[in-house]
Structure formats: C-alpha cells, structure tokens
TORDOGU-150524 format. One line per field, with one value per atom (N, C-alpha, C, O): x, y, z; atom name; residue in three letters. Coordinates in nm, 2 decimals. Layout:
% residues N
c1 [X,...]
c2 [Y,...]
c3 [Z,...]
atomo [CA,...]
residuo [ALA,...]
% end
This chain:
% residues 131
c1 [16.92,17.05,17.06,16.96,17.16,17.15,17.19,17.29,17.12,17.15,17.32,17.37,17.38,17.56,17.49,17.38,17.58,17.61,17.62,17.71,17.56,17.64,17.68,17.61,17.80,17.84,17.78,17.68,17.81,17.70,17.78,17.90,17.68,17.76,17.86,17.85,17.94,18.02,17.99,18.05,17.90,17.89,17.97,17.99,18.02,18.13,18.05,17.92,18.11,18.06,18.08,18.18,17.92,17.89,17.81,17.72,17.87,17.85,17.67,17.64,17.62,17.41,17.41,17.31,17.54,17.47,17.60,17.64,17.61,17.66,17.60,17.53,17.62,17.53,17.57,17.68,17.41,17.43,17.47,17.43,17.56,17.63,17.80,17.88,17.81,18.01,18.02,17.92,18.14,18.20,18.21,18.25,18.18,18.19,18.05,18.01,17.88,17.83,17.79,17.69,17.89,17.83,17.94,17.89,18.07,18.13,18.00,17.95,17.98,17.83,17.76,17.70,17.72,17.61,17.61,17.51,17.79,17.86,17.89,17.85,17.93,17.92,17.82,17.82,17.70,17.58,17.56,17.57,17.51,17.48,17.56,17.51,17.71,17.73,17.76,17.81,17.70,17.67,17.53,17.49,17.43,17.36,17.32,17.25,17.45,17.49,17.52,17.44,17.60,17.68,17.57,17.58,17.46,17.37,17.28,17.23,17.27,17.15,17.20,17.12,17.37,17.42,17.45,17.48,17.44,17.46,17.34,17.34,17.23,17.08,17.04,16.95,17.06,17.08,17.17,17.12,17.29,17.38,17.34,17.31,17.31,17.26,17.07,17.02,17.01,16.89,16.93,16.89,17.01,17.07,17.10,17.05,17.18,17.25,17.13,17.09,17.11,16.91,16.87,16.85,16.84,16.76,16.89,16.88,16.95,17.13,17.08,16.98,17.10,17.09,16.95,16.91,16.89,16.71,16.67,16.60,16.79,16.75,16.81,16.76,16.93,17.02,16.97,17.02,16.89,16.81,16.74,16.74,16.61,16.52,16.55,16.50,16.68,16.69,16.76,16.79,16.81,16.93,16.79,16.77,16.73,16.59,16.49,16.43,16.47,16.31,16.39,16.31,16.52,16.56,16.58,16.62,16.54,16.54,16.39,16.38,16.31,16.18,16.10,16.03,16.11,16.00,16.13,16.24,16.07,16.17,16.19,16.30,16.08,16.15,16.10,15.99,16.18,16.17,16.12,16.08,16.12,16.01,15.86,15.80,15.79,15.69,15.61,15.49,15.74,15.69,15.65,15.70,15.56,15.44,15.55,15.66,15.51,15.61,15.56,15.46,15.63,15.56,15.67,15.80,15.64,15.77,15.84,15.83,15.93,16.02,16.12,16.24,16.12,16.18,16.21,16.12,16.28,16.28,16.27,16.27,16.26,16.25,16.35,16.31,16.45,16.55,16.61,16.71,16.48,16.47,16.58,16.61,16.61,16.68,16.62,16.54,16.69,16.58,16.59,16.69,16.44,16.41,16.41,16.36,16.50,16.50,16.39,16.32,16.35,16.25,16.16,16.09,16.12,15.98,15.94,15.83,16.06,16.04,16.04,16.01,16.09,16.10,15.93,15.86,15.87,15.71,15.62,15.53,15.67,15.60,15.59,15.49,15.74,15.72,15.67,15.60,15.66,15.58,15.47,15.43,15.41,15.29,15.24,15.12,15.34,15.30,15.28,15.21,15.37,15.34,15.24,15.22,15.19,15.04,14.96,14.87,14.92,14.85,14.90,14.86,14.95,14.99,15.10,15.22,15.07,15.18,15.27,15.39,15.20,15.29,15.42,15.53,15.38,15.51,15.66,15.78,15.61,15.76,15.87,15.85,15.97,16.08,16.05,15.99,16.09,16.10,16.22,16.33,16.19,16.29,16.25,16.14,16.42,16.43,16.48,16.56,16.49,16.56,16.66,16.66,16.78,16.90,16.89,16.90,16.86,16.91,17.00,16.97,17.10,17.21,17.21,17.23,17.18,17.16,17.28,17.27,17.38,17.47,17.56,17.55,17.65,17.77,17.88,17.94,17.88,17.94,18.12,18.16,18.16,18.33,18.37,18.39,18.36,18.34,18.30,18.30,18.26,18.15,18.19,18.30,18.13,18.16,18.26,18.26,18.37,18.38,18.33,18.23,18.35,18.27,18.30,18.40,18.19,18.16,18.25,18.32,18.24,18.28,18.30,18.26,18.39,18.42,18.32,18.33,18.25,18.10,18.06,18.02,18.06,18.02,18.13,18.11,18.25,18.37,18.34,18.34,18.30,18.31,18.17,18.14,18.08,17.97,18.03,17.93,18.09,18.11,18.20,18.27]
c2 [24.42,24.47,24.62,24.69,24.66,24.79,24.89,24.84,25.04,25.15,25.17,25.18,25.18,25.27,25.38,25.44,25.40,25.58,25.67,25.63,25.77,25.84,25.97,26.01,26.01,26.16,26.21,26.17,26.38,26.50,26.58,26.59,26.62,26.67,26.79,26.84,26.84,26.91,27.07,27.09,27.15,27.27,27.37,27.43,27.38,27.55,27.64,27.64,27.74,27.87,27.94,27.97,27.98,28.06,28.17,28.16,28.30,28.42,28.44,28.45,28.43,28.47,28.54,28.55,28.62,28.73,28.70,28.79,28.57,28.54,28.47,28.38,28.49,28.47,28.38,28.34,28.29,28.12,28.08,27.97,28.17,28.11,28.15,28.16,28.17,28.17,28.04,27.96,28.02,27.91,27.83,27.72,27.87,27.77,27.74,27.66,27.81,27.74,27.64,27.56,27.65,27.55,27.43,27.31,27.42,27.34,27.24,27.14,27.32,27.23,27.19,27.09,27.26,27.16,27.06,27.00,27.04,26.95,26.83,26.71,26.88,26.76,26.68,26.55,26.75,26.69,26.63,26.51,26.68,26.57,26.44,26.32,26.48,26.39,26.23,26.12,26.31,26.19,26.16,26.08,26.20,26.20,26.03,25.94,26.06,25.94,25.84,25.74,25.85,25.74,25.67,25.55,25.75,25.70,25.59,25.49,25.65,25.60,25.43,25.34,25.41,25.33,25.24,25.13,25.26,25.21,25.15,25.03,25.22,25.12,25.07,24.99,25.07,25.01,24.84,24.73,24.87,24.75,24.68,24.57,24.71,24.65,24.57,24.48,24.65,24.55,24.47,24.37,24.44,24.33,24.23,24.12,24.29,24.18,24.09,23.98,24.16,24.13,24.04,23.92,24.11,23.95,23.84,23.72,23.88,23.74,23.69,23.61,23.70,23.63,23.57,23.46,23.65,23.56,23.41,23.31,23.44,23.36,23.25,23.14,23.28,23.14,23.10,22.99,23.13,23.08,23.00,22.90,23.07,22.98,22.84,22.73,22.88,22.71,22.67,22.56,22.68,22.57,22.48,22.36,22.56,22.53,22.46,22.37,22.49,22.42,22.35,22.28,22.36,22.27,22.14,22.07,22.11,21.94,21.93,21.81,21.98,22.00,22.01,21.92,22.07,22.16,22.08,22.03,22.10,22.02,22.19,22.22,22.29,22.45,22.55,22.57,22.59,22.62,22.79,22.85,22.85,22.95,22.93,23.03,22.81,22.78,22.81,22.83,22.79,22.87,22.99,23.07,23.02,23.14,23.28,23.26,23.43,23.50,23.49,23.45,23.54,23.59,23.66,23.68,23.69,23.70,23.61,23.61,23.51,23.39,23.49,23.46,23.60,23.64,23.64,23.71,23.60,23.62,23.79,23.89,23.80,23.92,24.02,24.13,24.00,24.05,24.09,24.13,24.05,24.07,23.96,23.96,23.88,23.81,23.67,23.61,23.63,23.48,23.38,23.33,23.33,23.17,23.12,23.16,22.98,22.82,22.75,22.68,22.82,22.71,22.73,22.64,22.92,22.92,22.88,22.88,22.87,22.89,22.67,22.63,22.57,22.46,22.47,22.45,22.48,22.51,22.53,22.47,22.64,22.69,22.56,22.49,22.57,22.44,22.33,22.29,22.21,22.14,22.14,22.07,22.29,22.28,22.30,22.28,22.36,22.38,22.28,22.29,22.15,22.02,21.92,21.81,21.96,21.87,21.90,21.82,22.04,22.10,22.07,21.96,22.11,22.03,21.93,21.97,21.80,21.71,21.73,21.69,21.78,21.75,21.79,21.74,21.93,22.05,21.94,21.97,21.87,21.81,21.75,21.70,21.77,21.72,21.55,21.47,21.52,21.40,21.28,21.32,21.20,21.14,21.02,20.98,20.94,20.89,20.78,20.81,20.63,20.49,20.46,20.42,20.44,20.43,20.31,20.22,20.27,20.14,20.10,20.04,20.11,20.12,20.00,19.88,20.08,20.02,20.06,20.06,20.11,20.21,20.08,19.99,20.08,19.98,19.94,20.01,19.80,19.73,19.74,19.75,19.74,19.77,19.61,19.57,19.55,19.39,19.28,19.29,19.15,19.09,19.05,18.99,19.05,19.02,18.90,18.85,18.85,18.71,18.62,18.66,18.52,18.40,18.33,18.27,18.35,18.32,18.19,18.20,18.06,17.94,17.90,17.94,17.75,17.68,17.66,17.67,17.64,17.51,17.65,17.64,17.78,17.89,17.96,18.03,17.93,17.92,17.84,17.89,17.70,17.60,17.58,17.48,17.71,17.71,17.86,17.90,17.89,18.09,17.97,17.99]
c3 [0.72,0.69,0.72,0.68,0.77,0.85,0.72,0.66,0.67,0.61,0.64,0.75,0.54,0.56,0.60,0.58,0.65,0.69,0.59,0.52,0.54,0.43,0.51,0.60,0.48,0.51,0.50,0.45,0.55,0.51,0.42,0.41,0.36,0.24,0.24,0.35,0.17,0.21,0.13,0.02,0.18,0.09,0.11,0.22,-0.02,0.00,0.02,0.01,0.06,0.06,-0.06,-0.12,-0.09,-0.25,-0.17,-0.09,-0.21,-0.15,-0.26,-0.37,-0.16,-0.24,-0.34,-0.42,-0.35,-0.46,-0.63,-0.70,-0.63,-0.71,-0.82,-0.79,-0.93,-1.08,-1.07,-1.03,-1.16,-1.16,-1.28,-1.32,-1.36,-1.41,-1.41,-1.50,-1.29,-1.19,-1.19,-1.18,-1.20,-1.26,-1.11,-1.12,-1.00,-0.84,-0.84,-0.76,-0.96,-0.92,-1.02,-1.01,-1.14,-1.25,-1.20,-1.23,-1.15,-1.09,-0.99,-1.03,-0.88,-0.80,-0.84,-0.80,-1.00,-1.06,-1.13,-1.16,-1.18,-1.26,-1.14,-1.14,-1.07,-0.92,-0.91,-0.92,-0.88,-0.86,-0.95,-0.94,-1.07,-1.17,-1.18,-1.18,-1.18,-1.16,-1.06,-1.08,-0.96,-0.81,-0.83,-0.74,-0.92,-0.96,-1.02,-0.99,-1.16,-1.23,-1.16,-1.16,-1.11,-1.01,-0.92,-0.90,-0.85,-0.81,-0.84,-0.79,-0.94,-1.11,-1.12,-1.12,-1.15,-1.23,-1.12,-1.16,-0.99,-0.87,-0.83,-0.79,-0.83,-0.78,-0.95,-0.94,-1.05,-1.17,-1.17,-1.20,-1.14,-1.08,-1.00,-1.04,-0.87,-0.75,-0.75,-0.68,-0.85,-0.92,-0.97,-0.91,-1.10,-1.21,-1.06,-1.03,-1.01,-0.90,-0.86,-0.89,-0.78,-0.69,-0.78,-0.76,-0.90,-1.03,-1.05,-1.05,-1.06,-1.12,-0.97,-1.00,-0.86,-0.75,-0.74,-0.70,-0.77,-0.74,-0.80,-0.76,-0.96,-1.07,-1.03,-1.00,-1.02,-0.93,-0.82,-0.79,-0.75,-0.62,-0.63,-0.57,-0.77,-0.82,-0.87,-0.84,-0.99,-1.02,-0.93,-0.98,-0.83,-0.73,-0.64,-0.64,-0.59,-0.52,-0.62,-0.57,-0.73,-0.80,-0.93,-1.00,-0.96,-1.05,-1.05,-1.14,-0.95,-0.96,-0.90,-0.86,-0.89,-0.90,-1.04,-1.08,-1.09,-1.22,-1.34,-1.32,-1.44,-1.54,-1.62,-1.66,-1.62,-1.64,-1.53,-1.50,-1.50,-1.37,-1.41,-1.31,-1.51,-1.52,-1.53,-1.58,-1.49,-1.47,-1.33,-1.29,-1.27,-1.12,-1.14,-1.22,-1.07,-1.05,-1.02,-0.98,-1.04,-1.01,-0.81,-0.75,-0.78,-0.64,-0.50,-0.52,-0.42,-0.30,-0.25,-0.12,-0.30,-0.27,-0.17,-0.19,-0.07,-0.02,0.12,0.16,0.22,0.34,0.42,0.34,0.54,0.61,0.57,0.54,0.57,0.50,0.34,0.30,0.27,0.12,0.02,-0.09,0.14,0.00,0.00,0.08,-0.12,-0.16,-0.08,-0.05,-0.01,0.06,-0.06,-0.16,-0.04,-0.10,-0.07,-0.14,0.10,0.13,0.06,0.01,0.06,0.03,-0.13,-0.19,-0.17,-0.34,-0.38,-0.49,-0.27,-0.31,-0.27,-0.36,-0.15,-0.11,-0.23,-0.27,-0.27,-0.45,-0.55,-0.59,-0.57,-0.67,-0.62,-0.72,-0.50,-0.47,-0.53,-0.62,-0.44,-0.48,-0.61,-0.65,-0.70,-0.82,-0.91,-1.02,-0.83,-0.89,-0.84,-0.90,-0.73,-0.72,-0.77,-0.78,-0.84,-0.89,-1.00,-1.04,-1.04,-1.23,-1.25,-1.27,-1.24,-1.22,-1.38,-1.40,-1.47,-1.61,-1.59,-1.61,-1.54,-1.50,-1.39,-1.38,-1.36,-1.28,-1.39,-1.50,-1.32,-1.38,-1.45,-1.39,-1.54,-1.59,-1.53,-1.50,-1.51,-1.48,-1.54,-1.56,-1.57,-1.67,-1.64,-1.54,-1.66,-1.63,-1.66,-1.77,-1.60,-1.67,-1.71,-1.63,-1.87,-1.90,-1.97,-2.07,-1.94,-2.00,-2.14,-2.14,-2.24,-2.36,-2.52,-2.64,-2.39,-2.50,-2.50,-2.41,-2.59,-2.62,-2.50,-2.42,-2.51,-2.40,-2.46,-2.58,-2.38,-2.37,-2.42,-2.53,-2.30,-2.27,-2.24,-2.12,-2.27,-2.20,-2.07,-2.08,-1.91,-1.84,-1.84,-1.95,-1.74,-1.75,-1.70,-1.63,-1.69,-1.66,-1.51,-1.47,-1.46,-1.32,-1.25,-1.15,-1.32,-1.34,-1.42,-1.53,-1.41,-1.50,-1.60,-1.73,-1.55,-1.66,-1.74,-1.86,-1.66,-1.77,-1.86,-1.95,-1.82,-1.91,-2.02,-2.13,-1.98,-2.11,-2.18,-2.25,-2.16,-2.23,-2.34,-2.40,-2.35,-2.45,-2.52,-2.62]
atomo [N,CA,C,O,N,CA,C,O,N,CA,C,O,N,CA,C,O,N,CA,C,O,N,CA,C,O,N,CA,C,O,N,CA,C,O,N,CA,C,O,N,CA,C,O,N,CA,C,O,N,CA,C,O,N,CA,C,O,N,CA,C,O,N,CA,C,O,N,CA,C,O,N,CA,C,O,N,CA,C,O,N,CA,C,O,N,CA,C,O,N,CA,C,O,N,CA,C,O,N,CA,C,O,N,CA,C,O,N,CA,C,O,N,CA,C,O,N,CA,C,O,N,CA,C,O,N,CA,C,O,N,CA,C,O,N,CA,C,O,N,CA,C,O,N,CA,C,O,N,CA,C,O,N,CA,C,O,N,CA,C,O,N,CA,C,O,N,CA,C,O,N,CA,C,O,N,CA,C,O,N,CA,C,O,N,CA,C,O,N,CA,C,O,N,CA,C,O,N,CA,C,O,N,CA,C,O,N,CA,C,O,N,CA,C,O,N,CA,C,O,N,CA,C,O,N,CA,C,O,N,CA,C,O,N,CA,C,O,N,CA,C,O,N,CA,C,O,N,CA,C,O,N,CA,C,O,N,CA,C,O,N,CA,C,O,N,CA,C,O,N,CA,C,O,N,CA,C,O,N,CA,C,O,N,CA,C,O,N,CA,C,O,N,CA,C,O,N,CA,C,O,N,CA,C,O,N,CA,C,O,N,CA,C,O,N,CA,C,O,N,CA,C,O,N,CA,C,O,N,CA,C,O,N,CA,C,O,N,CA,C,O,N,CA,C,O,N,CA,C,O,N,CA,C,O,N,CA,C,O,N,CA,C,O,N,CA,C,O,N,CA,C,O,N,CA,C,O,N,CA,C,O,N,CA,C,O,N,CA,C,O,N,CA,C,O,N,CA,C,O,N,CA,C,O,N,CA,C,O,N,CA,C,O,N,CA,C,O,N,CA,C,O,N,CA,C,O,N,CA,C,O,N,CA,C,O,N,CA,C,O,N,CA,C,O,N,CA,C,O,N,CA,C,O,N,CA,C,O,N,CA,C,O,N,CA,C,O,N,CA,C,O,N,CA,C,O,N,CA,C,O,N,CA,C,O,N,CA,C,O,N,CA,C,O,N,CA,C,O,N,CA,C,O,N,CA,C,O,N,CA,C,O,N,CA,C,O,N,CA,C,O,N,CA,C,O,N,CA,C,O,N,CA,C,O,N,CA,C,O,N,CA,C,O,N,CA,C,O,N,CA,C,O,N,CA,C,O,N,CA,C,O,N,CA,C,O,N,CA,C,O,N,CA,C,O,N,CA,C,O,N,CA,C,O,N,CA,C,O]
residuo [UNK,UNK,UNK,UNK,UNK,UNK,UNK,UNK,UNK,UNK,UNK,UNK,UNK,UNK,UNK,UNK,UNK,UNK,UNK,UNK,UNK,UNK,UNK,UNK,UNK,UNK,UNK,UNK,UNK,UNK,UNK,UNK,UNK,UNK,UNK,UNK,UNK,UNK,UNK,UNK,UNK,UNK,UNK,UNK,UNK,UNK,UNK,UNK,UNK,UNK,UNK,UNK,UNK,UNK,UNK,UNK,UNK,UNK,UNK,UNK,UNK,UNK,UNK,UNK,UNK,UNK,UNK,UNK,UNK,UNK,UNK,UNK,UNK,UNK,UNK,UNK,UNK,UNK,UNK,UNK,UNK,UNK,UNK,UNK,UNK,UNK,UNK,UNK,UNK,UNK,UNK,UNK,UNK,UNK,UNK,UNK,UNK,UNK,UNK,UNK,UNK,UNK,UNK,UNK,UNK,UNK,UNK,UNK,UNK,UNK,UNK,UNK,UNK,UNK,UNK,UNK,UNK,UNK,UNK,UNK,UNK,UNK,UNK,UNK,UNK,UNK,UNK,UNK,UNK,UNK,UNK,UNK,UNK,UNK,UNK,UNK,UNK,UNK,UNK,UNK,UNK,UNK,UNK,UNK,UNK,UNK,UNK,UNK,UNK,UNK,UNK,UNK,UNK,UNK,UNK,UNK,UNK,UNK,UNK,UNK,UNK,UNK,UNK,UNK,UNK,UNK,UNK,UNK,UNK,UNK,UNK,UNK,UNK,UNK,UNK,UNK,UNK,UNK,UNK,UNK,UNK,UNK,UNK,UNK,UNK,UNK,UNK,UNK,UNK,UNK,UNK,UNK,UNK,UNK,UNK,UNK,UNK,UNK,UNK,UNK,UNK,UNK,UNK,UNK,UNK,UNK,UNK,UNK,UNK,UNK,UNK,UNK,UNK,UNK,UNK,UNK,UNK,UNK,UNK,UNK,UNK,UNK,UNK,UNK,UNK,UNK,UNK,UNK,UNK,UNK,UNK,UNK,UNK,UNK,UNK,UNK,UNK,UNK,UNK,UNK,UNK,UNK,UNK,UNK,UNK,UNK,UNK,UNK,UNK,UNK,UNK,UNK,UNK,UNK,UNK,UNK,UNK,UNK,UNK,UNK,UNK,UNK,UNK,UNK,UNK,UNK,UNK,UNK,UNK,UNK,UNK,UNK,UNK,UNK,UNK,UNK,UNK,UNK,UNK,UNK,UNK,UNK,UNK,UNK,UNK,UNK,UNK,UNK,UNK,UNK,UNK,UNK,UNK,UNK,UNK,UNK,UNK,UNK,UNK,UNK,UNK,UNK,UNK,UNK,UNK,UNK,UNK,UNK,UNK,UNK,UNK,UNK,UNK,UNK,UNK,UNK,UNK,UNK,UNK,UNK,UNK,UNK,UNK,UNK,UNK,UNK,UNK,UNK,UNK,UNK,UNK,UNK,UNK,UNK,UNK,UNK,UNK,UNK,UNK,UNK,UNK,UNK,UNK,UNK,UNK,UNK,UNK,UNK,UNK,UNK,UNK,UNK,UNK,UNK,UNK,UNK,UNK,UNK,UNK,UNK,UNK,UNK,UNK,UNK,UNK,UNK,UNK,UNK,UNK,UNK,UNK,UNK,UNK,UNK,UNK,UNK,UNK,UNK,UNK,UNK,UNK,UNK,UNK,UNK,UNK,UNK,UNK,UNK,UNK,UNK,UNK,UNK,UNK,UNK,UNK,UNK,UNK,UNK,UNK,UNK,UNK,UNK,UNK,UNK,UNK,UNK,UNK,UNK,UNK,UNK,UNK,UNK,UNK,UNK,UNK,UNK,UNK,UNK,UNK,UNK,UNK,UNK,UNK,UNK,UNK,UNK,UNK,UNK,UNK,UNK,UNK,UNK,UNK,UNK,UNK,UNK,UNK,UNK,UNK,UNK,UNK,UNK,UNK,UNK,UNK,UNK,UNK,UNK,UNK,UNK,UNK,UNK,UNK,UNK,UNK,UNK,UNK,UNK,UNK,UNK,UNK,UNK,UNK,UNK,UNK,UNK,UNK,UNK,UNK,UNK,UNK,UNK,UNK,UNK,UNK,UNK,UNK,UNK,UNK,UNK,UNK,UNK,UNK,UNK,UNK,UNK,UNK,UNK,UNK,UNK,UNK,UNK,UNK,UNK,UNK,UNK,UNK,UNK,UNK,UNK,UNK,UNK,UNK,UNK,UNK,UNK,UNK,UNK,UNK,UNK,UNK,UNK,UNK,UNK,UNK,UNK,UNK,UNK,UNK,UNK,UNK,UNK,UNK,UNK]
% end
C-alpha cells in the first residue's frame, strides 16, 4: 500500500532574534503540539482498527474450525501487504487441530427430539385404519 503524500510544512517567518516566549513562537508551539496529538490519536485509532480487523479475520477463518478460536497460537497471520491471510490463519488452525484434536469445534447430531407439532399422516389406507 503506497505512503500518502504529506505536504511540506509551512514555516512562517520568525525573525532569529525573537524571544521564545513572543507570542508567533508560542502560537508554533501550540500548533505543533497540537499535530502532535492528532498524530498520537491517529496511529492510536488505526492500531485498534488493525486489531478489530485481525479479530474478525480470525474468527471468520478458524471459527468453524477451533470450538475457541483464542486457542490459536499468536503468530503473523499476515499477507505481504500487512493485512490478515484467511488462508494462513485456517493452515494454523488445521494444524492446531491435528496436534490437539480436543481443541476442534464440537459438532453435534441433530436429533430432533424437541416437541412434535403433528403426527405425520398416514401413508395409506390400512395405516389410516391402524391410528
């Protein structure tokens, strides 16, 4: 993914022999700090994102794999590009489950043993005149 461009910055002209505390250079310093913040709260955001997206990656990919999918090992589930492989992270869990079969998802038999609505009807006559 290609770098944005950033501008170049735009410096006024502060005559050298001006005390650092004139109000054009505590203005610059109030700037700065403050693109400072903005910086801060920006690669702060853009990590949270990075992990929210990683996490969703993980379970879409190993949730029908692993029965808890924080069992997978930490590691670089990442493509060349830094964002999350499916593949390499369903590869993980695979293998995380030949090595420890407990860890796989459970799966379960539908027997449908919950309450019937109605009893079927009856196929034929002769099983009509048997109910």
């Amino acid at each position: 993914m290609p770098e944005p461009e950033t501008p170049e910055p735009v410096t006024p002209e502060v005559d050298p022999e001006t005390p650092d505390d004139a109000p054009e250079i505590r203005s610059l310093r109030d700037e700065a700090a403050r693109r400072r913040v903005e910086a801060r709260t920006a690669t702060d955001r853009a990590e949270a994102l990075g992990r929210r997206l990683m996490t969703a990656t993980v379970e879409r990919a190993a949730g029908g794999i692993l029965e808890d999918v924080t069992d997978l090992p930490d590691g670089a589930y990442t493509d060349e590009e830094g964002y999350p492989d499916e593949a390499a992270i369903t590869a993980a869990a695979e293998a995380l489950i030949e090595a420890k079969p407990h860890l796989a998802k459970r799966r379960f038999a539908n027997i449908d043993a919950g309450a019937q609505d109605a009893p079927p009807a009856p196929s034929t006559i002769m099983a009509a005149l048997r109910q």
